[in-house]
py3Dmol code that shows the C-alpha trace and the ligand (Angstrom):
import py3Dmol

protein = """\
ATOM      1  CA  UNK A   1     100.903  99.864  76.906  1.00  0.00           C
ATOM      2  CA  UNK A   2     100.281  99.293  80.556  1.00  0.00           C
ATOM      3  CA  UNK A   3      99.008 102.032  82.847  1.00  0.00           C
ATOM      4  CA  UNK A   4     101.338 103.250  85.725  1.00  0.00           C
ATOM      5  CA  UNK A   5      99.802 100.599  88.759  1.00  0.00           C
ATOM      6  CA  UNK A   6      99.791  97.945  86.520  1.00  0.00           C
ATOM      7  CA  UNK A   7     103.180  98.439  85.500  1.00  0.00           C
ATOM      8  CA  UNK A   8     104.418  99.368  88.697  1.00  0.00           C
ATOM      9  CA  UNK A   9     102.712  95.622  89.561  1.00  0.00           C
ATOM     10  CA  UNK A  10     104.536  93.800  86.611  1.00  0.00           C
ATOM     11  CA  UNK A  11     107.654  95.178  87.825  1.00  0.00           C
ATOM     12  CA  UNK A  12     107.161  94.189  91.551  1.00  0.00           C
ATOM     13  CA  UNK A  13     106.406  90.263  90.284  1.00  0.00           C
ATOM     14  CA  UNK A  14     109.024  89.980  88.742  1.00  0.00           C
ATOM     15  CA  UNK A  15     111.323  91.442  91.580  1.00  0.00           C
ATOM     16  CA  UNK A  16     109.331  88.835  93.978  1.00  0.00           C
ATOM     17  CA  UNK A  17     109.715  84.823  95.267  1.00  0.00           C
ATOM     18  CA  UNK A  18     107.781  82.830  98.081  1.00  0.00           C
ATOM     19  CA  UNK A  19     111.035  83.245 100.162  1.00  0.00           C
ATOM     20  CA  UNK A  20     111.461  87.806  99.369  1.00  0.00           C
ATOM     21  CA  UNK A  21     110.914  90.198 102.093  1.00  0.00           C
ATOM     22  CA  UNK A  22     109.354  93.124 100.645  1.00  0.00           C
ATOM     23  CA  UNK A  23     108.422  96.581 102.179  1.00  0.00           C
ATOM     24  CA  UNK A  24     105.046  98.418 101.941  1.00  0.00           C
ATOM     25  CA  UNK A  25     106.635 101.874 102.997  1.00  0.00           C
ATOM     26  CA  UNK A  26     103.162 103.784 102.286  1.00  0.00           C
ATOM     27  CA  UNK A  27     100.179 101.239 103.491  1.00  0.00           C
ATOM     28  CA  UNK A  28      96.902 103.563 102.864  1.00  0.00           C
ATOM     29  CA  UNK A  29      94.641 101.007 102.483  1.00  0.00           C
ATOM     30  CA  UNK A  30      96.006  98.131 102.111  1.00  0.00           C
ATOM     31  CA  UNK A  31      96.275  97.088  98.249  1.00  0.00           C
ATOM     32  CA  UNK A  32      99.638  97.198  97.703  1.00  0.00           C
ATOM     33  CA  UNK A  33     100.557  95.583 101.281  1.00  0.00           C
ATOM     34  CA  UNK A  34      97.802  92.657  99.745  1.00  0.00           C
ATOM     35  CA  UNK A  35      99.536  91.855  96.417  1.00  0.00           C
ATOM     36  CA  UNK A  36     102.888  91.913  98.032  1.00  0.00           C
ATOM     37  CA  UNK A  37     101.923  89.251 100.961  1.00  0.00           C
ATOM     38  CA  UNK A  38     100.665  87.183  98.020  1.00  0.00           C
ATOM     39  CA  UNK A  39     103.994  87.196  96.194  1.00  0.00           C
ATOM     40  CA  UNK A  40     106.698  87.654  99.427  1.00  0.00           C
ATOM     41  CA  UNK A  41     107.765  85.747 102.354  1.00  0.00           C
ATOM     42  CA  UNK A  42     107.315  88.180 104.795  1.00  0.00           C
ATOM     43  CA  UNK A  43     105.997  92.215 104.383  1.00  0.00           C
ATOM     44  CA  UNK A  44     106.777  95.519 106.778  1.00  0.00           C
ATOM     45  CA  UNK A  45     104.095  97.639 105.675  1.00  0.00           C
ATOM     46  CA  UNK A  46     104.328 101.409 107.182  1.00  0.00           C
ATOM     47  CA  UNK A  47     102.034 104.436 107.785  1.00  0.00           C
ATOM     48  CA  UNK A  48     101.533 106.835 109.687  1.00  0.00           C
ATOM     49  CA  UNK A  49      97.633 106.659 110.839  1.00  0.00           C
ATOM     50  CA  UNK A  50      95.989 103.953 112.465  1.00  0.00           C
ATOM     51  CA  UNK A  51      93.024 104.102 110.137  1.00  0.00           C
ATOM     52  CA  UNK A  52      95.297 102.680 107.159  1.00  0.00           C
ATOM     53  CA  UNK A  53      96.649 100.114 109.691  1.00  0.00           C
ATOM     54  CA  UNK A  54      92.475  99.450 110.583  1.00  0.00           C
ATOM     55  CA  UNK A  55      91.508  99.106 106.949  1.00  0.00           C
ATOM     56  CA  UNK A  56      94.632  96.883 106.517  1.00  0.00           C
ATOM     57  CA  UNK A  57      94.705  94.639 108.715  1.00  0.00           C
ATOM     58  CA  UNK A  58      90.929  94.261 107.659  1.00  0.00           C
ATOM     59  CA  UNK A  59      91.830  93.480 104.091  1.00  0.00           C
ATOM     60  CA  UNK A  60      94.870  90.644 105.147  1.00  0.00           C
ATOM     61  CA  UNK A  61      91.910  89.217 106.848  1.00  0.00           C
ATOM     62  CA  UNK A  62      89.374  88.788 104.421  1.00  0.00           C
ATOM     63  CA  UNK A  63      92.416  87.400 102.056  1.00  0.00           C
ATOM     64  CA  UNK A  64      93.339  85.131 104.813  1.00  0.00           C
ATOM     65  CA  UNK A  65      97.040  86.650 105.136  1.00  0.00           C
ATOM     66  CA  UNK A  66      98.851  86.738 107.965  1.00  0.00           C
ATOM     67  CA  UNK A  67     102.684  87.056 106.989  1.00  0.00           C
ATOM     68  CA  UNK A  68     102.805  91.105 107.501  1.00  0.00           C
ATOM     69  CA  UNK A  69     104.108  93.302 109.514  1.00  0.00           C
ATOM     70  CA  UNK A  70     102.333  96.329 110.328  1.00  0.00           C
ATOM     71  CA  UNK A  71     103.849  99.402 111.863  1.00  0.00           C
ATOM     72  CA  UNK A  72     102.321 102.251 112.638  1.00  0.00           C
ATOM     73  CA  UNK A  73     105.096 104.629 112.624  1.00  0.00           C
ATOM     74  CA  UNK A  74     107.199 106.818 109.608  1.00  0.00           C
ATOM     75  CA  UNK A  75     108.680 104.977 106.860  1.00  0.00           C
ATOM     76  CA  UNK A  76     111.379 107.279 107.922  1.00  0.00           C
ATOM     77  CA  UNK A  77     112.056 104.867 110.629  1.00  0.00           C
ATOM     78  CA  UNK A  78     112.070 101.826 108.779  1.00  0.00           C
ATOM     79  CA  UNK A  79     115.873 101.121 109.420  1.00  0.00           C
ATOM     80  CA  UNK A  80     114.657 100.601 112.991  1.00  0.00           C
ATOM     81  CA  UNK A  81     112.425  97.385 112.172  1.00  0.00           C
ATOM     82  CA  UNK A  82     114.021  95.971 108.922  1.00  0.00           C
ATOM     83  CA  UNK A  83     117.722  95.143 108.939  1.00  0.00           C
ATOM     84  CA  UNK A  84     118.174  94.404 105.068  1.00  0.00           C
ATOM     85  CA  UNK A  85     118.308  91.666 102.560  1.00  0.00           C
ATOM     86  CA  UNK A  86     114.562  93.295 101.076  1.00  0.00           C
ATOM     87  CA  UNK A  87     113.712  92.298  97.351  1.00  0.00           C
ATOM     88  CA  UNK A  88     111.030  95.199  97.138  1.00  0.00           C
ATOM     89  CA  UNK A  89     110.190  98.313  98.366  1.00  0.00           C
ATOM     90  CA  UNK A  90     107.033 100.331  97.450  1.00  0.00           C
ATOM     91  CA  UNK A  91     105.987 103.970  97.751  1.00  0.00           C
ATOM     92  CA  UNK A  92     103.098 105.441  96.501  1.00  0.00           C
ATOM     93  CA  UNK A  93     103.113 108.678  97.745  1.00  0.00           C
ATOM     94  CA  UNK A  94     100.118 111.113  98.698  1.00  0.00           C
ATOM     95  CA  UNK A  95      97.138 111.178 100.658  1.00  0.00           C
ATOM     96  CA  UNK A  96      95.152 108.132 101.945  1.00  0.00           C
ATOM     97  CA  UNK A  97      92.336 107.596  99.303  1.00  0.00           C
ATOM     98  CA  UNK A  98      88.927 108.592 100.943  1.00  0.00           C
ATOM     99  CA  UNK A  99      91.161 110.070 104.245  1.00  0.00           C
ATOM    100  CA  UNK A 100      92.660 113.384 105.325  1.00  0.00           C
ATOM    101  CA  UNK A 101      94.307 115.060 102.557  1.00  0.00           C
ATOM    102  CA  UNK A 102      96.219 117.117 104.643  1.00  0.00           C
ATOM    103  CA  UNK A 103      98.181 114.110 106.073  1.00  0.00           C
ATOM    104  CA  UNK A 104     100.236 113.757 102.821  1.00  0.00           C
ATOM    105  CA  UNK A 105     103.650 112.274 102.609  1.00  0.00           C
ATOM    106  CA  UNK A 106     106.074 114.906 102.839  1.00  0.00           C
ATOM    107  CA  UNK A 107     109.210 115.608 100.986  1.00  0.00           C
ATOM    108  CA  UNK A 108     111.706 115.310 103.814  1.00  0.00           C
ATOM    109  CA  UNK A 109     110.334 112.016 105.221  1.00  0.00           C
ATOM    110  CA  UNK A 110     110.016 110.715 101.527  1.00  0.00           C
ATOM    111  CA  UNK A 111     113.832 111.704 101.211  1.00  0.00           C
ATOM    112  CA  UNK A 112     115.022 110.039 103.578  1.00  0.00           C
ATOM    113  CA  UNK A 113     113.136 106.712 103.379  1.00  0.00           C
ATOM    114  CA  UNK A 114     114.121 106.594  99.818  1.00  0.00           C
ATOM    115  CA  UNK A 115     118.043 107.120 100.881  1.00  0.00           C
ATOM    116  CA  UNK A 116     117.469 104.314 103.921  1.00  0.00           C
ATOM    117  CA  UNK A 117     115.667 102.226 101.155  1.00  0.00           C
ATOM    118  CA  UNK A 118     118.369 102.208  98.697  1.00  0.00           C
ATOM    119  CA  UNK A 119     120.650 100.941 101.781  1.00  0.00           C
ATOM    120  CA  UNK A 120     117.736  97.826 102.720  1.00  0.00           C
ATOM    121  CA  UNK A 121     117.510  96.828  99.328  1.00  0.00           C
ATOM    122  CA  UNK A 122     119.478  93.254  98.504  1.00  0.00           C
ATOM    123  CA  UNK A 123     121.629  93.053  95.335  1.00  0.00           C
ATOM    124  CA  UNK A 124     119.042  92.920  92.321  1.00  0.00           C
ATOM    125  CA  UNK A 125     115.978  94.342  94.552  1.00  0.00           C
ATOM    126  CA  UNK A 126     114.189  97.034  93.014  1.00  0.00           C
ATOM    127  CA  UNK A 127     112.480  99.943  94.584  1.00  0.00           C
ATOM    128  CA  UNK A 128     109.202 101.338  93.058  1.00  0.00           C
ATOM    129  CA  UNK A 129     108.448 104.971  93.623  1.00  0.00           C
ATOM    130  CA  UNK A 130     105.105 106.443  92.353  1.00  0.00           C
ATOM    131  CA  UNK A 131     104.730 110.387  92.193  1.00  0.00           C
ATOM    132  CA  UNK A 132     101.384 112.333  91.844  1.00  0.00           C
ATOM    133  CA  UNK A 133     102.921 115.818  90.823  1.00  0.00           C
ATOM    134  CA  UNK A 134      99.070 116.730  90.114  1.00  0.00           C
ATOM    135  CA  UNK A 135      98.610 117.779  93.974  1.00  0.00           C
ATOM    136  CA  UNK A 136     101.018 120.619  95.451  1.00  0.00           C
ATOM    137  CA  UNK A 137     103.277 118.225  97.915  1.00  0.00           C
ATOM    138  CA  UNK A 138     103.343 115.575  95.749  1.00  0.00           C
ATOM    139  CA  UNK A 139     105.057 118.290  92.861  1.00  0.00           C
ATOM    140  CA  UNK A 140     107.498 119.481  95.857  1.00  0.00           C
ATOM    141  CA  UNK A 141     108.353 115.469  96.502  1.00  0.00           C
ATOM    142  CA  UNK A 142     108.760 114.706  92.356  1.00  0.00           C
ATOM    143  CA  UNK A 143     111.014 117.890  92.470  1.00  0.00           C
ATOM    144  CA  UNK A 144     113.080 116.985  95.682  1.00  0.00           C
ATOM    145  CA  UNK A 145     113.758 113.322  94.860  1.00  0.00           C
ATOM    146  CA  UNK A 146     113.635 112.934  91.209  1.00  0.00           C
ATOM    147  CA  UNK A 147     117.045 115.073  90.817  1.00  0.00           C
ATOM    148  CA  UNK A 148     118.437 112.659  93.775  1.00  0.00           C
ATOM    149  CA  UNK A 149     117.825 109.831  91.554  1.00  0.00           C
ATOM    150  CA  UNK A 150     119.146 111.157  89.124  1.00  0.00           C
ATOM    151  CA  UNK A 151     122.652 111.256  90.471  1.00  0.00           C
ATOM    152  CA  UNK A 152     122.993 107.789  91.503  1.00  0.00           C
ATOM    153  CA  UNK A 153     126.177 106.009  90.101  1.00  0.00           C
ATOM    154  CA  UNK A 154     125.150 103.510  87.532  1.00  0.00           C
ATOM    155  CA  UNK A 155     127.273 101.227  88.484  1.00  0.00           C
ATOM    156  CA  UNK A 156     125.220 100.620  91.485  1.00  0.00           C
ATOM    157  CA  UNK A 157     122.083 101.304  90.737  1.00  0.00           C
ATOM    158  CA  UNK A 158     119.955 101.837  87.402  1.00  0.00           C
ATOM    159  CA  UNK A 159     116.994 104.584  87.596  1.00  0.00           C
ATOM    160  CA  UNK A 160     113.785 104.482  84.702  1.00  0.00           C
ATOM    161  CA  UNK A 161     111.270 106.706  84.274  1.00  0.00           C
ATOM    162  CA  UNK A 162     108.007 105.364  83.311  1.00  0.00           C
ATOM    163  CA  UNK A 163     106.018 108.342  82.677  1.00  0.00           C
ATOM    164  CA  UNK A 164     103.410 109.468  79.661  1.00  0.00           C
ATOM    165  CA  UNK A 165     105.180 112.911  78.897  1.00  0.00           C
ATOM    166  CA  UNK A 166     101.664 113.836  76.931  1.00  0.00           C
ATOM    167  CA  UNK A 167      99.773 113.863  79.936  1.00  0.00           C
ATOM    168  CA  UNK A 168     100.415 117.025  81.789  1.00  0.00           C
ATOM    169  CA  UNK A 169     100.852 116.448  85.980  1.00  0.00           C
ATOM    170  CA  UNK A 170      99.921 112.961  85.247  1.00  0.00           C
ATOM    171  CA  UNK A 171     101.531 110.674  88.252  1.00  0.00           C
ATOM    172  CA  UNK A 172     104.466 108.356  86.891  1.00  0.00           C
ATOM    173  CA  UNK A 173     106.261 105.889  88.460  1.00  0.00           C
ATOM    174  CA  UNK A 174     110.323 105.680  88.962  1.00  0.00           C
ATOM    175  CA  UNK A 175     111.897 102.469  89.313  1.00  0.00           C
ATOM    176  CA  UNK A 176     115.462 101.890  90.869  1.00  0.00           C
ATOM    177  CA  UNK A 177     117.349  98.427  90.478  1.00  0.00           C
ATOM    178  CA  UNK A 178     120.426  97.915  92.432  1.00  0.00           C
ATOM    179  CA  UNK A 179     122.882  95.817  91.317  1.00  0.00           C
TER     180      UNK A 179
END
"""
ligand_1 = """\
27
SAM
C 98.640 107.362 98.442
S 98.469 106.659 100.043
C 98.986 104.998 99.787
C 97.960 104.141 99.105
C 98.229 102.674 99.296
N 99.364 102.214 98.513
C 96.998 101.810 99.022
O 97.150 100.752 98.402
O 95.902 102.170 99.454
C 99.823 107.347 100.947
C 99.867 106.932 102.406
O 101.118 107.361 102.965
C 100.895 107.620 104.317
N 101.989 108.424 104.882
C 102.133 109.769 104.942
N 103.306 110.089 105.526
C 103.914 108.915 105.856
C 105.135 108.589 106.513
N 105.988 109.526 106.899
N 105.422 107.271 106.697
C 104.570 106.295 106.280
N 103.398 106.558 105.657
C 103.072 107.845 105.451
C 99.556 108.345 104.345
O 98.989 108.270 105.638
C 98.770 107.561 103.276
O 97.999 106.558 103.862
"""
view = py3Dmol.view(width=600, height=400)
view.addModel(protein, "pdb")
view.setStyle({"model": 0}, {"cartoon": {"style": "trace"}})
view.addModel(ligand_1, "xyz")
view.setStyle({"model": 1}, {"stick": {}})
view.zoomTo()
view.show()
């Protein structure tokens, strides 16, 4: 059985082509933003602090990559650079691994990129949502956005859960198709 990432990484491969656009809409530092330049076209990758833009753009260069996009600005505001047509978009929500753990992704922001998201995404694109409901924001986000997904007509969109429900708080990863 795969582990969250590396499910959450199948899923994304097989969602991506050398001619996708794909969104990073949580950068951190940079590995997700990576595979997805490998696999895509062209990437928007979004945070809010320049030091995950820094440690980025650092990490495209090393891996010779230079077909991303990177915004320093809220993923809240993504309708603003991207206007649609996107095969993927990722969230992994939290804290920047190593960084500030005060400046977490926050329920309201995550909300509303996720709605905005839903709208970017092409026919067949698939958005890729990881929770950490071990930390106290991240259980407020899981509890806000989970129940969203929930109502979404299935006729439009399908929404699965890919969570171990014997590991207490563990994060988990919810994937939304559109069709
Ligand atoms: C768990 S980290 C992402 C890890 C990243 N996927 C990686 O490969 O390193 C979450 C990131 O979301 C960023 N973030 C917080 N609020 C945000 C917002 N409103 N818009 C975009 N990014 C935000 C944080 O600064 C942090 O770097």
């Amino acid at each position: 059985m795969e582990n969250i990432l590396d499910f959450v990484h199948l899923m994304i491969h097989r969602h991506l082509d050398p001619a996708s656009i794909a969104i990073d809409a949580t950068m951190g530092n940079g590995h997700d933003t990576l595979m997805l330049s490998k696999h895509a076209d062209e990437v928007f990758a979004f945070d809010v602090q320049k030091s995950a833009l820094e440690a980025t753009r650092q990490r495209l260069e090393t891996h010779g990559r230079n077909n991303v996009r990177l915004i320093q600005d809220s993923h809240a505001n993504m309708y603003v650079y991207v206007a649609g047509g996107v095969s993927v978009i990722v969230f992994n929500f939290g804290y920047l691994p190593g960084g500030d753990k005060t400046l977490t992704t926050t329920k309201a922001a995550s909300l509303d990129a996720v709605k905005q998201s839903l709208e970017l995404l092409k026919e067949g694109g698939l958005l890729a949502l990881t929770f950490y409901p071990g930390h106290e924001e991240g259980a407020k986000e899981a509890a806000l956005i989970e129940p969203y997904l929930a109502t979404l007509d299935p006729h439009h969109f399908s929404v699965l859960n890919y969570r171990f429900i014997n590991r207490r708080n563990s994060p988990y990863s919810i994937f939304v198709k559109k069709h």
